[in-house]
DSSP file (Angstrom, degrees, kcal/mol; ACC not computed):
  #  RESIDUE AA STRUCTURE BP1 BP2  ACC     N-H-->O    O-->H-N    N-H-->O    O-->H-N    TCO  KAPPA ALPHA  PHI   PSI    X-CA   Y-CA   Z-CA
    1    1 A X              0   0    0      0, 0.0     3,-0.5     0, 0.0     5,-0.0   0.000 360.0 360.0 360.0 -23.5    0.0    0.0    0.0
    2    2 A X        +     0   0    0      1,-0.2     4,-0.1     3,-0.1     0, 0.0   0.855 360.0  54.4 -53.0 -24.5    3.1    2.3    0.5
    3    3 A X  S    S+     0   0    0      2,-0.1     2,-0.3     0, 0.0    -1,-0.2   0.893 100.3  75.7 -69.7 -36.2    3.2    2.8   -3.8
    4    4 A X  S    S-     0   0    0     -3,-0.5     2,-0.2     1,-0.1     0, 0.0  -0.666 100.0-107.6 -93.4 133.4   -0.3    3.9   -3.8
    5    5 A X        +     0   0    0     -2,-0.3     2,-0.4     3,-0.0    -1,-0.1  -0.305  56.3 176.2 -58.3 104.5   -1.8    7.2   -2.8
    6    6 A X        -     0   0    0     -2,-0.2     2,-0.2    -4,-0.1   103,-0.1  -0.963  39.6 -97.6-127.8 145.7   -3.6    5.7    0.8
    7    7 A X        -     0   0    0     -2,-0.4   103,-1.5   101,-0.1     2,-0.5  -0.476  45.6-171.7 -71.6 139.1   -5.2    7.7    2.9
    8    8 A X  B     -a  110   0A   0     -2,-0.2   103,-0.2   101,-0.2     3,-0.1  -0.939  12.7-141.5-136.9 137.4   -3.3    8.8    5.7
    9    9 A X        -     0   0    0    101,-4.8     2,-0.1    -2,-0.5   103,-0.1  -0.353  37.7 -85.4 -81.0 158.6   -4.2   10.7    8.8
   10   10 A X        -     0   0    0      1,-0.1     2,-0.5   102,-0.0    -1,-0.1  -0.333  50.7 -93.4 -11.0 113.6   -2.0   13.4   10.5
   11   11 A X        -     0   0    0     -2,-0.1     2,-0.2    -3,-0.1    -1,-0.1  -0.466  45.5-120.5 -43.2  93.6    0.4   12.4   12.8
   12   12 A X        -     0   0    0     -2,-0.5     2,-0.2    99,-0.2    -1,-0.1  -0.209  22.8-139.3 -31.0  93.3   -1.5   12.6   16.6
   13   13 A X        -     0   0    0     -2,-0.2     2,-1.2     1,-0.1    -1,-0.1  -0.488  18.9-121.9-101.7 134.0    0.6   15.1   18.8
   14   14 A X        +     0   0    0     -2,-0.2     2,-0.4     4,-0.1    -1,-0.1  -0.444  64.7 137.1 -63.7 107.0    0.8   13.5   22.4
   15   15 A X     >  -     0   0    0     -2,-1.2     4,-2.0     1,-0.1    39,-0.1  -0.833  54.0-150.0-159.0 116.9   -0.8   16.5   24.0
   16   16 A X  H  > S+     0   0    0     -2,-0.4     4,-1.2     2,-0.2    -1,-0.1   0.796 101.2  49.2 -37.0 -47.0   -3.6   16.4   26.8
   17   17 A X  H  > S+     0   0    0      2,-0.2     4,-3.2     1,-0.2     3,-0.3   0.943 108.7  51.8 -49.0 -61.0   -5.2   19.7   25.6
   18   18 A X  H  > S+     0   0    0      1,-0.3     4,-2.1     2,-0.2    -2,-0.2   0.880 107.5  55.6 -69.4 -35.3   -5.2   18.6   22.0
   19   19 A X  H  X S+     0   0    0     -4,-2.0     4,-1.8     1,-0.2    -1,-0.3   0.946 108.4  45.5 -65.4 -33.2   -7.1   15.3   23.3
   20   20 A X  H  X S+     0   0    0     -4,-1.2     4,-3.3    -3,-0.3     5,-0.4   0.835 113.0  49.6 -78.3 -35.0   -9.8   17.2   25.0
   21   21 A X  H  X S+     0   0    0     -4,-3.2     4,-1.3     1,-0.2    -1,-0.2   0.969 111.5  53.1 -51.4 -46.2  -10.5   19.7   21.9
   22   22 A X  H  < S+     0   0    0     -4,-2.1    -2,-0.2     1,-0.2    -1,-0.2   0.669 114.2  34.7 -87.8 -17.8  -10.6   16.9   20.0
   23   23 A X  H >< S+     0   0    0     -4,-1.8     3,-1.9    -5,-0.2     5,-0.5   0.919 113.8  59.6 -82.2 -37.3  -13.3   14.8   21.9
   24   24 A X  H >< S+     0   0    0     -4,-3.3     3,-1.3     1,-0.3    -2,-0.2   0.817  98.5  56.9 -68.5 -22.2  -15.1   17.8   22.8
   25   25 A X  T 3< S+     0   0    0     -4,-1.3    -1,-0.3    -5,-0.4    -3,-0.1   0.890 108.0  49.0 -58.7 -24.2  -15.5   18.5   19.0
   26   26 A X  T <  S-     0   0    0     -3,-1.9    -1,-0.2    -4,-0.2   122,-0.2   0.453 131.6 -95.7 -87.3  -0.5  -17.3   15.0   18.7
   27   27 A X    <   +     0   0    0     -3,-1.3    -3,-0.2    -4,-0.2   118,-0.2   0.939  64.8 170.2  52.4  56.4  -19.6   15.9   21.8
   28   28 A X        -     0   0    0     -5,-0.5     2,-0.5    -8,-0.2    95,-0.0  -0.277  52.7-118.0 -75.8-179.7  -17.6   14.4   24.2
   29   29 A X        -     0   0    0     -2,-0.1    22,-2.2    93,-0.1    15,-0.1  -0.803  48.0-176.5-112.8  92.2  -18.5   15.0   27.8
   30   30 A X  B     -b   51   0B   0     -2,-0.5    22,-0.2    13,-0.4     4,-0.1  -0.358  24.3-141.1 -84.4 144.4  -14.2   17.1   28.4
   31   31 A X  S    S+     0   0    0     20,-1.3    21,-0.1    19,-0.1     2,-0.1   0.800  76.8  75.8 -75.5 -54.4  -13.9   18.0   32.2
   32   32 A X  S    S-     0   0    0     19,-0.4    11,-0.2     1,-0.1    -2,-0.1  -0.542  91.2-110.0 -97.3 172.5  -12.2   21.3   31.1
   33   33 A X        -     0   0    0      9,-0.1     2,-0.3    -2,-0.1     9,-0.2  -0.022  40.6-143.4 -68.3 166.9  -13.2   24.3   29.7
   34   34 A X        -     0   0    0      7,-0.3     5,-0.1    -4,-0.1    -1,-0.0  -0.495   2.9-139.4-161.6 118.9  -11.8   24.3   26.0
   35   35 A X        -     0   0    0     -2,-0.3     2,-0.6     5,-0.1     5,-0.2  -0.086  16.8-166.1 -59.2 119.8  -10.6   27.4   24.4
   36   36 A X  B >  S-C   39   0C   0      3,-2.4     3,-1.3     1,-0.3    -1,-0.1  -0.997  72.4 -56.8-109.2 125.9  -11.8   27.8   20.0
   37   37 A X  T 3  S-     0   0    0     -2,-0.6    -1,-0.3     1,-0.3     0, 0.0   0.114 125.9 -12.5  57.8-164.0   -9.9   30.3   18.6
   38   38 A X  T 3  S+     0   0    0     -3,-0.1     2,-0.3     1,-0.0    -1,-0.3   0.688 122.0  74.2 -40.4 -28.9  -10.9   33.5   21.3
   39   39 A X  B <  S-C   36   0C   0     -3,-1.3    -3,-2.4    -5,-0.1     2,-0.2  -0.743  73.4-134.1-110.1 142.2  -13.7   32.0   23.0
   40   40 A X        -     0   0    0     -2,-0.3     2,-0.4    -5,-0.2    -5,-0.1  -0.382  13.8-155.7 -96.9 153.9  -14.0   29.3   25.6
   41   41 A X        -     0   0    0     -2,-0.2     2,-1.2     2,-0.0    -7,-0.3  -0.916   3.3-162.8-145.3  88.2  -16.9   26.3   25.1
   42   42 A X        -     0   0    0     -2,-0.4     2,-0.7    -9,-0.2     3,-0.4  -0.686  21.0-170.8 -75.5  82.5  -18.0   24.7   28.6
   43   43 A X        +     0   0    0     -2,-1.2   -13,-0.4     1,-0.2    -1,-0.0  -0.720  56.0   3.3 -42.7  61.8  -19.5   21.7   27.1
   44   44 A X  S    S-     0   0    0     -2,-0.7    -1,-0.2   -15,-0.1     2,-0.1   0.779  80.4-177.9 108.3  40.8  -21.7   19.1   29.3
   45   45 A X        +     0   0    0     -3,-0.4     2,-1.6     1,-0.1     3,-0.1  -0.473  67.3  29.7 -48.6 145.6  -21.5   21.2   32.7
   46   46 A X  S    S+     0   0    0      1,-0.2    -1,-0.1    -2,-0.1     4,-0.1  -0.223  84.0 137.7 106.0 -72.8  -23.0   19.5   35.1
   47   47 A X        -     0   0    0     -2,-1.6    -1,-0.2     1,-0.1    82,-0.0  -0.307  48.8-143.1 -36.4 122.1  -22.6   15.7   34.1
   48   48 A X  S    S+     0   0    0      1,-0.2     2,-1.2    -3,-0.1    -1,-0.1   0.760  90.8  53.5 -94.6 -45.1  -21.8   13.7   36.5
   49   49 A X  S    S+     0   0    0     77,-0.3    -1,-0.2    79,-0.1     2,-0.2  -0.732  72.3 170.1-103.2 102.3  -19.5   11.5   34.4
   50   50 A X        -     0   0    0     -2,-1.2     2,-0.5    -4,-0.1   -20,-0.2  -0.683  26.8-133.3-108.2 155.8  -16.8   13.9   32.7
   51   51 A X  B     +b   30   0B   0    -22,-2.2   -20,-1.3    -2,-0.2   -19,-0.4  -0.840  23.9 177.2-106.3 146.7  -13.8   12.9   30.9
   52   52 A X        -     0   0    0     -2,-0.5     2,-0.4   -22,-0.2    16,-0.0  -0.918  18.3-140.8-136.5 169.5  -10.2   14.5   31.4
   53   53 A X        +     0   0    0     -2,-0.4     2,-0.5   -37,-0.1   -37,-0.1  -0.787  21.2 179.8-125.6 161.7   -6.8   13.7   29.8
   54   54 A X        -     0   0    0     -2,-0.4     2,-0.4   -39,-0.1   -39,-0.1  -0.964  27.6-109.5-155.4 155.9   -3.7   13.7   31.7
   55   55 A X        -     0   0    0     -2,-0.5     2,-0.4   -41,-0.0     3,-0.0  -0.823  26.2-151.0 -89.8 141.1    0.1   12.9   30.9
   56   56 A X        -     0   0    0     -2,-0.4     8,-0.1     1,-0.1     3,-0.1  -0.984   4.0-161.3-118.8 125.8    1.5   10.0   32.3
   57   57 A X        -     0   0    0     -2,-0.4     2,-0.2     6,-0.2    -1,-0.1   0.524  60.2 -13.2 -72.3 -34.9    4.8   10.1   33.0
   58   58 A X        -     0   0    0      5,-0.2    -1,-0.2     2,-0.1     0, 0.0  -0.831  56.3-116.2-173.0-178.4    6.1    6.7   33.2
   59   59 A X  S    S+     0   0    0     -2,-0.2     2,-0.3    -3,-0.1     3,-0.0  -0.107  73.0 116.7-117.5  47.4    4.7    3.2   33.5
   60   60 A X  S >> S-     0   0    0      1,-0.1     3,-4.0     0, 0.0     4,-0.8  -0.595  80.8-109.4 -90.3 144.8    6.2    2.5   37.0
   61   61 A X  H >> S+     0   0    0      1,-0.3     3,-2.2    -2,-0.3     4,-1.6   0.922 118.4  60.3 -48.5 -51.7    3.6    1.8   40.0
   62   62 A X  H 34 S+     0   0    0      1,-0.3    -1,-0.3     2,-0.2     4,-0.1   0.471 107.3  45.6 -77.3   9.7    4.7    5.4   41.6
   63   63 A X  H <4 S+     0   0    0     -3,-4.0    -1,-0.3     2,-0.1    -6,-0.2   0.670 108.7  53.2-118.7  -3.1    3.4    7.2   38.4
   64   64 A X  H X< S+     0   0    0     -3,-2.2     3,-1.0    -4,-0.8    -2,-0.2   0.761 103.4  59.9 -66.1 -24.4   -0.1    5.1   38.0
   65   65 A X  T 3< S+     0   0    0     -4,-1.6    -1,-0.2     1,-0.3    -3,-0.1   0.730 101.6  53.0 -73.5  -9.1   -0.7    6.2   41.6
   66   66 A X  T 3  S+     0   0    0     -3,-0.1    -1,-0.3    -4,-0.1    -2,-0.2   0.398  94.7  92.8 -96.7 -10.9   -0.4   10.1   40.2
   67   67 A X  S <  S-     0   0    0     -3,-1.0     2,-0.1   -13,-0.0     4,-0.1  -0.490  87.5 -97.5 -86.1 174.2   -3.1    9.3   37.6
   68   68 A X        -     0   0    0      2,-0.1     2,-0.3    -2,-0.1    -2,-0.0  -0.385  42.7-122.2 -69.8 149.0   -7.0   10.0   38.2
   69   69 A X  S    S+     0   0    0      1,-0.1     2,-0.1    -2,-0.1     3,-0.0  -0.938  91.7  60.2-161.3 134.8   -8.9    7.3   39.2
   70   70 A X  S    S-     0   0    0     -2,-0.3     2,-0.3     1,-0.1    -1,-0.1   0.298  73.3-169.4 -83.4 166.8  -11.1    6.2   37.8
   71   71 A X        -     0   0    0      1,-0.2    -1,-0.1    -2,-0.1     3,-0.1  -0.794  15.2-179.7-117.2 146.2   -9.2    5.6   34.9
   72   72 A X  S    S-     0   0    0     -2,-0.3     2,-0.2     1,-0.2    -1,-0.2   0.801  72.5 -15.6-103.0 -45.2  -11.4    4.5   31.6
   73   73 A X        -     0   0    0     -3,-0.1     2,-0.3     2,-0.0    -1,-0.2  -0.772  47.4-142.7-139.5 178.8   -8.4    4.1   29.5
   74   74 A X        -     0   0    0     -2,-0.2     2,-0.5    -3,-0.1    -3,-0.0  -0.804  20.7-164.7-136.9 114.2   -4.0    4.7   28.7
   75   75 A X        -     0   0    0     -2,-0.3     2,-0.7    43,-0.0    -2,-0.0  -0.857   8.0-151.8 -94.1 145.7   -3.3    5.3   25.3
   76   76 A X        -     0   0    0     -2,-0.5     2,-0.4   -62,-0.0    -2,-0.0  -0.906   6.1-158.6-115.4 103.1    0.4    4.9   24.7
   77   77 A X        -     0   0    0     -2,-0.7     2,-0.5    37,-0.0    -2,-0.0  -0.691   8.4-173.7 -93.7 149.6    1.9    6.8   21.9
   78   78 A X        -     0   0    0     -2,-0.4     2,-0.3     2,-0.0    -2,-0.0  -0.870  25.9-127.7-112.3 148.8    5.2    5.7   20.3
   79   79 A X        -     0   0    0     -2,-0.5     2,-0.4     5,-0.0    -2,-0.0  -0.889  13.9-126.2-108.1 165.4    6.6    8.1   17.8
   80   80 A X        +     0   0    0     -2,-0.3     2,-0.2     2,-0.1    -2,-0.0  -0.947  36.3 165.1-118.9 117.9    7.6    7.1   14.5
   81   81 A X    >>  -     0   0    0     -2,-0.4     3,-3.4     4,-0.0     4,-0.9  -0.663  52.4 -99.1-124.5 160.7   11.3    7.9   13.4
   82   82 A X  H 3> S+     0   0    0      1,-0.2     4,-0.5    -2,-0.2    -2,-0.1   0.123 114.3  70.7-105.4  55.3   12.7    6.6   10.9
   83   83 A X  H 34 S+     0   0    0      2,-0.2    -1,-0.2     3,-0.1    -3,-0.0  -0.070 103.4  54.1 -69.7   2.6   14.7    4.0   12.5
   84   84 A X  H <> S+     0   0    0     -3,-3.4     4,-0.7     3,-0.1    -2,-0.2   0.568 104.1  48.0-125.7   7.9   11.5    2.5   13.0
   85   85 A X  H >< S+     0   0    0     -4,-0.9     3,-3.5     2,-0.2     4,-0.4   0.884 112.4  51.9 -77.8 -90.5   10.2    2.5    9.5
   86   86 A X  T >X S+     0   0    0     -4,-0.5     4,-2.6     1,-0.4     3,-0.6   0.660 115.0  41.2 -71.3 -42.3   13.6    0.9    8.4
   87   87 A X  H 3> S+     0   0    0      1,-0.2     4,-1.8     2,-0.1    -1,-0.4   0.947 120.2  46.9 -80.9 -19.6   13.2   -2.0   11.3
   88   88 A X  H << S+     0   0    0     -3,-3.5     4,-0.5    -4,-0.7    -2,-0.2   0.479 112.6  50.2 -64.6  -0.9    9.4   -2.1   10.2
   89   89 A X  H <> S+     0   0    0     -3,-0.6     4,-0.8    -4,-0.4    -2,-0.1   0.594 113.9  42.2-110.2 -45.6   10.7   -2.2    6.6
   90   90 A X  H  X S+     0   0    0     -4,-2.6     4,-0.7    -5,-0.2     5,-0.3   0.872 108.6  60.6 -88.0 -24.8   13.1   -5.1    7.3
   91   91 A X  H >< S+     0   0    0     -4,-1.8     3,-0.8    -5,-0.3    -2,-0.1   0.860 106.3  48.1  -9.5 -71.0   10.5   -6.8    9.3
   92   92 A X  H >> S+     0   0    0     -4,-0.5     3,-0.9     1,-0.3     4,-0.6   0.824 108.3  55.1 -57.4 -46.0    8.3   -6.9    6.2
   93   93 A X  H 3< S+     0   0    0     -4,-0.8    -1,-0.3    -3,-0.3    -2,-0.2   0.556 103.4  50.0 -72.1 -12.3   11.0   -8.1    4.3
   94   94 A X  T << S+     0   0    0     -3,-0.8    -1,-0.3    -4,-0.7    -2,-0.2   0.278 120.3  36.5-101.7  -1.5   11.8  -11.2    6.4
   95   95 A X  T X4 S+     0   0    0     -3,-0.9     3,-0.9    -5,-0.3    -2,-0.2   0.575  79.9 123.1-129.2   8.5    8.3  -12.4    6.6
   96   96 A X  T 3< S+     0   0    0     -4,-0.6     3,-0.1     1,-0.2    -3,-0.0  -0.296  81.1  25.0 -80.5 157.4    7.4  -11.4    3.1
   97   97 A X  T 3  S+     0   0    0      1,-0.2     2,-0.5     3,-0.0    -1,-0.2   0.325  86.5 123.5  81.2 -29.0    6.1  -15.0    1.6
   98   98 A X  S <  S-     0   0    0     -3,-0.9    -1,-0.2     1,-0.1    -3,-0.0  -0.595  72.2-111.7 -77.2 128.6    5.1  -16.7    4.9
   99   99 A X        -     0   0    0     -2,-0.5     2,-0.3    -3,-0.1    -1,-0.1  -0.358  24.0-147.7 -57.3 137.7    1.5  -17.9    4.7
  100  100 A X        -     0   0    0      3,-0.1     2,-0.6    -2,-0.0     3,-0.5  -0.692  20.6-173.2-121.4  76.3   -0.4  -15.8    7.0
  101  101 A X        +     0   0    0     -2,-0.3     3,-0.1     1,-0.2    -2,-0.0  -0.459  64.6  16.6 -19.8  72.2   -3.4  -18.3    8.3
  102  102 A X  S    S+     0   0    0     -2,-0.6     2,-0.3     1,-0.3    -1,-0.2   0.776  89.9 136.7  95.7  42.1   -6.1  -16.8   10.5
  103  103 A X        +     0   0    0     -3,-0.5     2,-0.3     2,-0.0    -1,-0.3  -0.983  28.4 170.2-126.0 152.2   -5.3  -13.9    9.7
  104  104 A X        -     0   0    0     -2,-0.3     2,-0.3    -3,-0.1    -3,-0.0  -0.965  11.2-167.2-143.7 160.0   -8.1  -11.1    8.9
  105  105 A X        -     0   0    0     -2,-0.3     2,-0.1     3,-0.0     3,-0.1  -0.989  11.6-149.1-125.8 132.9   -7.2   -7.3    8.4
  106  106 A X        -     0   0    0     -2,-0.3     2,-0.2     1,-0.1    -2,-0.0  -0.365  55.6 -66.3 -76.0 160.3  -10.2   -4.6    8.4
  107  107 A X        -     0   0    0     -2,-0.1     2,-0.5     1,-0.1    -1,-0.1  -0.684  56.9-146.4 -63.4 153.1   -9.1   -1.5    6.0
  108  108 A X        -     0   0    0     -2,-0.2     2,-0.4    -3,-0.1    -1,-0.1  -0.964  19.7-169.8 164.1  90.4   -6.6    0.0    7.4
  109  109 A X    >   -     0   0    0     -2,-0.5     3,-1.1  -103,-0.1     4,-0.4  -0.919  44.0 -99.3-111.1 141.3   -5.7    4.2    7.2
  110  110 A X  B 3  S-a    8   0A   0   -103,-1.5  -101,-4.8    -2,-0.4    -1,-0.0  -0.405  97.1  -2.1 -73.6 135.3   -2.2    5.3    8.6
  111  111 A X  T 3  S+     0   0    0   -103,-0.2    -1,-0.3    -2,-0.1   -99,-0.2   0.811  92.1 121.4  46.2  54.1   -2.0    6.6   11.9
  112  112 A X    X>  +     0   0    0     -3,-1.1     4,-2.0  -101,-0.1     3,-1.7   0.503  49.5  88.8 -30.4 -59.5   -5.7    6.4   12.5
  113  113 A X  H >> S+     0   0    0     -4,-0.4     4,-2.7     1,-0.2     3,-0.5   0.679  81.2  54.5 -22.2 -62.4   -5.3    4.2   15.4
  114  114 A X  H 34 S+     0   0    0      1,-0.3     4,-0.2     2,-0.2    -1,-0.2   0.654 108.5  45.9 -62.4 -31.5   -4.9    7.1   18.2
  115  115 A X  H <> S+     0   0    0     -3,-1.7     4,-0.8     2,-0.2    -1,-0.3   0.779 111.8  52.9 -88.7 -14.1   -8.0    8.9   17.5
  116  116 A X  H XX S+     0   0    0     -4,-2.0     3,-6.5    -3,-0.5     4,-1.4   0.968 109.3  52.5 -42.9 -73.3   -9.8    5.7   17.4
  117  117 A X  H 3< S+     0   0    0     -4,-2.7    -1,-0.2     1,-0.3    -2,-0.2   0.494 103.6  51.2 -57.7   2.5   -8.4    5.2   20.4
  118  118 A X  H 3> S+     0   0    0     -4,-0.2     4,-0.6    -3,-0.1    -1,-0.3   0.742 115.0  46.9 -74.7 -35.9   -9.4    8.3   22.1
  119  119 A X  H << S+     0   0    0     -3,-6.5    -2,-0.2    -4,-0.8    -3,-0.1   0.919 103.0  53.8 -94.2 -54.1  -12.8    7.8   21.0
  120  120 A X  T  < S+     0   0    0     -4,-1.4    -1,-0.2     1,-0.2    -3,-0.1   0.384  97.5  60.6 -72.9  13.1  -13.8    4.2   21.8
  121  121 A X  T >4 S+     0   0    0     -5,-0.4     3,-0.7     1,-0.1    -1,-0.2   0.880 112.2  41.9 -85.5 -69.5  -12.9    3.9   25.5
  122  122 A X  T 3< S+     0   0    0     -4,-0.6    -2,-0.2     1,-0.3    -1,-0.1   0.194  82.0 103.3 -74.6  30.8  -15.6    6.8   26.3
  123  123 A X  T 3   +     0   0    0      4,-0.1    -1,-0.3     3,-0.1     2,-0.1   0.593  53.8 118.8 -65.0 -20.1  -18.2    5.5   23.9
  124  124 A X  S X> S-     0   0    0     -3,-0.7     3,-1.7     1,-0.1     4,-0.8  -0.221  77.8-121.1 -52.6 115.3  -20.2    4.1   27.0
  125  125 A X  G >4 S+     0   0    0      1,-0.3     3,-3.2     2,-0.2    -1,-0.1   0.891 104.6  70.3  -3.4 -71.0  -23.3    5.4   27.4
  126  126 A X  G 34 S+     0   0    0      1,-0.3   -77,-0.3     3,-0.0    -1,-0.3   0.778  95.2  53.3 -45.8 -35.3  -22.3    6.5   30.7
  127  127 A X  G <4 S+     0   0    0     -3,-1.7    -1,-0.3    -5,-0.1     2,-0.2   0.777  98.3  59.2 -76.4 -32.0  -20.5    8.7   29.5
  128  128 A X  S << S-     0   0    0     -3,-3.2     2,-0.1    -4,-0.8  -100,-0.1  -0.603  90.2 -70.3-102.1 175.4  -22.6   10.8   27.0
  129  129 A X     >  -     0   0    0     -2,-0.2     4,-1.6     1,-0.1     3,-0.5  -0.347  23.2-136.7 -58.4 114.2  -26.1   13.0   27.8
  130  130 A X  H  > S+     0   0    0      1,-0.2     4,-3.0     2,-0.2     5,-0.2   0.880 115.5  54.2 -30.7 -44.8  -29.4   11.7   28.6
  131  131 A X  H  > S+     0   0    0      2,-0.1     4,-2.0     3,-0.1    -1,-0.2   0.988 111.2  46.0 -55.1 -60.1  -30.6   14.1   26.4
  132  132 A X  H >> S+     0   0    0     -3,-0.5     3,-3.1     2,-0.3     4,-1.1   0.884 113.3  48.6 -24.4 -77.5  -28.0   12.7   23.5
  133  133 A X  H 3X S+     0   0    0     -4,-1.6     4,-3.4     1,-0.4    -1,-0.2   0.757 110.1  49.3 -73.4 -30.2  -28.8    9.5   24.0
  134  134 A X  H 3< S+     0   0    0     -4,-3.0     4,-0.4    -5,-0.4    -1,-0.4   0.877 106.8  52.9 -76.6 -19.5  -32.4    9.9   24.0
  135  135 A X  H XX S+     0   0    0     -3,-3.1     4,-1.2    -4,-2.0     3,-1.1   0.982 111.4  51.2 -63.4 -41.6  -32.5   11.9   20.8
  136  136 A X  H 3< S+     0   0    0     -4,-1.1     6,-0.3     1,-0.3    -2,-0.2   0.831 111.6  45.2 -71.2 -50.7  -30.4    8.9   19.3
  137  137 A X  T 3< S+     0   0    0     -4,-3.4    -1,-0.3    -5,-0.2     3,-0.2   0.516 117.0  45.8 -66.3  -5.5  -32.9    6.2   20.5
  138  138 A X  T <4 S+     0   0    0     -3,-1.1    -2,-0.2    -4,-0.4     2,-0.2   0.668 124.4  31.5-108.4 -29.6  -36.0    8.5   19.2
  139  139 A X    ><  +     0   0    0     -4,-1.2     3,-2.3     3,-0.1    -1,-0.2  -0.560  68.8 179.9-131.0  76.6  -34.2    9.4   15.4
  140  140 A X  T 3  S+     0   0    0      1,-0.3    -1,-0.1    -3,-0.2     4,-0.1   0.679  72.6  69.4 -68.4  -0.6  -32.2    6.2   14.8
  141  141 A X  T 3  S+     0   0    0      1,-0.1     2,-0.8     2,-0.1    -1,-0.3   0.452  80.5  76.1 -37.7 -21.7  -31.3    7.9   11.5
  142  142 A X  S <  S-     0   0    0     -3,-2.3    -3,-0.1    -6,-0.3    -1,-0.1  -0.952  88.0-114.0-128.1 111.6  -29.2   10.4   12.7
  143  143 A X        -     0   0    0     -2,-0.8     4,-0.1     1,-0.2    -2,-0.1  -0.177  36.9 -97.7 -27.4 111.6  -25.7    9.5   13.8
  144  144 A X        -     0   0    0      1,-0.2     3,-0.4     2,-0.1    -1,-0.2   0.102  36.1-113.2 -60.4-179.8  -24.7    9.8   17.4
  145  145 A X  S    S+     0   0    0      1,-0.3     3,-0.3  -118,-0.2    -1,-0.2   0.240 116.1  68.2-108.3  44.6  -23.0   12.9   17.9
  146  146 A X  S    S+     0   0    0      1,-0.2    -1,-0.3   -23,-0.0    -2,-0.1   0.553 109.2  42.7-100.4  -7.1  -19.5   11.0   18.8
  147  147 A X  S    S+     0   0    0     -3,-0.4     2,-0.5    -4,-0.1    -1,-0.2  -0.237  84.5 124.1-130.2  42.3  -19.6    9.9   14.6
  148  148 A X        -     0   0    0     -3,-0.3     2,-0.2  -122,-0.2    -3,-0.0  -0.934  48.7-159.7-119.2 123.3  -20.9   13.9   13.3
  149  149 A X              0   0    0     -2,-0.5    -2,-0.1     1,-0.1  -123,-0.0  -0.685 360.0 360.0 -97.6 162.0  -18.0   15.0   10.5
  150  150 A X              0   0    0     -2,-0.2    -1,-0.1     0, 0.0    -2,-0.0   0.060 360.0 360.0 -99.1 360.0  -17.6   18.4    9.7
């Protein structure tokens, strides 16, 4: 797929802020306030179940004890240099030819993953507005508002 024009996302920049903008754009329920452009957008005041993002700092017991609890998820970003395309590169190359058995791949867009993975931890119910959730159950047409593109 590298020859061919694939769709490929942004790179995800590990940033707490930037996670919260970027659920509160979906109608996430974000904890903090979150600044567009001059003006600040309190979003889902009130809700009992808010989400907040945090740095973690390493993954030794004395820095889980510094996280929030409860915790719904950790997404772990690695960055990608290229010393780890060139060992992902020979990887491929050493396994190219082995029958791959049981194997099934959904489509696939590069560096997707992270914002998946932002998204589907607080997907719970719990998490979004009675009001939401009733609209959703009332117009099953209309796309919750964690899947509304701009």
């Amino acid at each position: 797929m590298e020859g061919k024009s694939a769709c490929k996302w942004l790179p995800l920049e590990a940033d707490p802020l930037l996670f919260a903008q970027y659920v509160n754009e979906l109608g996430g329920p974000v904890a903090a306030a979150v600044e567009h452009g001059g003006e600040t957008e309190k979003r889902h005041e009130g809700h009992e179940a808010l989400l907040s993002f945090e740095d973690v700092l390493a993954l030794e017991s004395w820095a889980a004890e510094m996280v929030a609890h409860p915790t719904v998820a950790v997404l772990l970003l690695f960055p990608i240099t290229e010393a780890t395309e060139k060992g992902r590169r020979e990887q491929d190359k050493q396994t190219a030819g082995q029958s791959l058995n049981n194997v099934w791949f959904t489509k696939q867009v590069s560096l997707s993953l992270p914002r998946r993975s932002l998204v589907y931890p607080p997907r719970e119910e719990t998490f979004w507005s009675t009001k939401e959730r009733d609209t959703q159950r009332r117009n099953t047409h209309t796309p919750p508002a964690l899947y509304k593109y701009t």
